[in-house]
N, C-alpha and C positions, 0 to 999 in steps of 0.2 A: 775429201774426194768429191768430184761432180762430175754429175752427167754432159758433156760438149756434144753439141750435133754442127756435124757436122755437110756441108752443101759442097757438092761440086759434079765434073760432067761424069755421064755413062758412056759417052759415046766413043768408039774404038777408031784408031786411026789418026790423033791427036799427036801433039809432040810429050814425046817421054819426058822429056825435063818435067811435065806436069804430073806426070804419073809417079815419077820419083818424090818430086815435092809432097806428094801425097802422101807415101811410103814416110817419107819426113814423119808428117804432121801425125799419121799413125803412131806412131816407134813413141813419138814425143807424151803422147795423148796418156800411153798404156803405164810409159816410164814416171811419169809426175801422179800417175795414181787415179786417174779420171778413167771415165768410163765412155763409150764412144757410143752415138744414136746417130743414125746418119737416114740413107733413103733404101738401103735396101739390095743395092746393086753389087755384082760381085766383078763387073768389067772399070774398067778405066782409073780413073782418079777415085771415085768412091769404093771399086774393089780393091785398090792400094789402099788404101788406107784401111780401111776396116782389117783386111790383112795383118796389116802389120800391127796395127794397135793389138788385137785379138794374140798378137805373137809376144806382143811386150805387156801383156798381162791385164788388157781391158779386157771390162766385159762388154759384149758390142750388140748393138740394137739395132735389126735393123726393119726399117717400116715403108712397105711398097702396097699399092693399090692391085685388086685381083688385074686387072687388064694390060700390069705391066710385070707379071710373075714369068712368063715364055720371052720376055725381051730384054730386062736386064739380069736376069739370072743370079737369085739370091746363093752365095757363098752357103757350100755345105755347113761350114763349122761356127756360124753365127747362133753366140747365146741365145738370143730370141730371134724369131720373125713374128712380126706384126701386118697381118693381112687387112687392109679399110677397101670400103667399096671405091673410092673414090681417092681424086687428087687431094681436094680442099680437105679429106679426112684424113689423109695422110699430115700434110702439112702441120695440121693439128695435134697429133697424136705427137708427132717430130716436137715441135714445139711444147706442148705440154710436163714431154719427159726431157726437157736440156734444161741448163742451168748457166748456158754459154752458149754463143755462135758461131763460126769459124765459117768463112767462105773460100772458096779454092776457085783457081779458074773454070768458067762452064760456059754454057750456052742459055738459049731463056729460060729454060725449068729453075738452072741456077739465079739467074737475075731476078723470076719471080721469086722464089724463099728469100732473095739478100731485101727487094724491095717489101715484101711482108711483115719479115721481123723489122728490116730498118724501121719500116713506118710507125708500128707499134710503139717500136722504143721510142721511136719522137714525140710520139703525143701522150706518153706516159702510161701505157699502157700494159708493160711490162721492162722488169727495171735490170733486165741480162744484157753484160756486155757482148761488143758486137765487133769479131775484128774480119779484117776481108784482108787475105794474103795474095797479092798481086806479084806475080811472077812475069819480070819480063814486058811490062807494062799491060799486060793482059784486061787489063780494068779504065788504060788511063785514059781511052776518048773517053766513054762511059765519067769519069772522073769529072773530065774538064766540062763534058756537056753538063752536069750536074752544077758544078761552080758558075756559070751562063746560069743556070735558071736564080741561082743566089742572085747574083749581079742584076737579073732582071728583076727581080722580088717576087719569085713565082715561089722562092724558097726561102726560110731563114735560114742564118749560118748554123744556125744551132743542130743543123741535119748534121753537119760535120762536127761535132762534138761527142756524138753518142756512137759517132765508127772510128776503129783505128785501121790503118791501112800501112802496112808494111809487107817487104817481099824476104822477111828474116823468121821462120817459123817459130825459132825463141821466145822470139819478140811478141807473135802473135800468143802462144799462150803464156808471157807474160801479160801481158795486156788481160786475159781472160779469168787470170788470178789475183790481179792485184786492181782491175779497175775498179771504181768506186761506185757502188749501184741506187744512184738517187736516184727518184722518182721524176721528169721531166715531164713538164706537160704547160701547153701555150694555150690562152681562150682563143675561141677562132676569130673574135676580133682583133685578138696582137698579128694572127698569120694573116689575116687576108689587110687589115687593117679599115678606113673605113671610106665610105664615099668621099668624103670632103675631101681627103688628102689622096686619092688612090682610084685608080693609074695617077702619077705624078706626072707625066707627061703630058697631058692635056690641058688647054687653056682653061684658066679657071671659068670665065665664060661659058665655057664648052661644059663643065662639070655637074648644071643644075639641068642637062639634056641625058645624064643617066636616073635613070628609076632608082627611086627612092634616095636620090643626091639629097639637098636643102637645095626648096625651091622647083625641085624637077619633080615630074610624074609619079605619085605611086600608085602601086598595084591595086 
């Protein structure tokens, strides 16, 4: 058994397909024996879910900041509540008790936790996989804009290594059960790489006119 926290929207008024998808990834969560931590919320994609997992025999955690207790409305029948003063202590607290990721379609609250945990995992800093369930291509500009930053070299490919991205809820906690949790982690000279060679774009000429190039100005 393990704890999955799960990320996705509060907000009402969305398309049901997402809310069902949710209700999915519940049922799924409770039925394989994991336990659910999620944000808190008893509306939308996070109160499906937690619903339904809590129905198929999770125990379910959920953790909201005192300023958002009157707005997303913690579910009566959640095993715990966890009250932090704040965002950033929520997050944490989220984080601290999962043992997996799971992302659902959202808006920025979601994008932030998928980009906080992603980042982590990237530079080795915690070693839980991380899958993002894309319904309907809900993620895919967001997607393609990411692969542009690779292509530009603002990003290694390796960002896409430590997430799996499928729109099959199976899938996704297959992924969460069976991926393999090594340690990943790049010196910041491999990410950024170094003056001589980087921006690659610019006349080599032009390259001893950045600070601290060979040959250019240092600090």
């Amino acid at each position: 058994m393990s704890s999955i926290c799960l990320y996705g929207s509060a907000s009402g008024g969305i398309d049901a397909r997402h809310v069902e998808l949710a209700a999915q990834v519940g049922r799924l969560i409770g039925e394989r024996g994991h336990d659910l931590v999620y944000g808190g919320g008893g509306t939308s994609v996070m109160g499906a879910a937690e619903a339904a997992a809590r129905a198929a025999g999770a125990r379910t955690t959920g953790v909201m900041p005192k300023a958002l207790m009157d707005l997303e409305l913690p579910p009566q029948g959640l095993s715990e509540l966890v009250v932090t003063e704040d965002m950033r202590e929520r997050k944490a607290e989220m984080d601290a008790r999962a043992d997996a990721f799971i992302v659902l379609p959202g808006g920025l609250g979601t994008l932030e936790e998928l980009f906080e945990i992603w980042v982590a995992r990237t530079i080795g800093l915690h070693t839980k996989p991380l899958a993002v369930l894309d319904l309907d291509g809900h993620y895919a500009g967001l997607r393609t804009w990411l692969e542009g930053l690779v292509e530009r070299r603002f990003a290694r490919p390796l960002v896409f290594e430590v997430v799996h991205w499928t729109d099959d809820p199976a899938e996704a906690l297959d992924h969460l059960e069976l991926a393999p949790r090594d340690r990943v982690s790049l010196p910041s000279s491999e990410i950024v790489g170094t003056f001589a060679d980087y921006p690659s774009d610019l006349p080599r000429e032009r390259r001893g006119d950045l600070p601290g190039a060979p040959g250019g100005d240092r600090p």
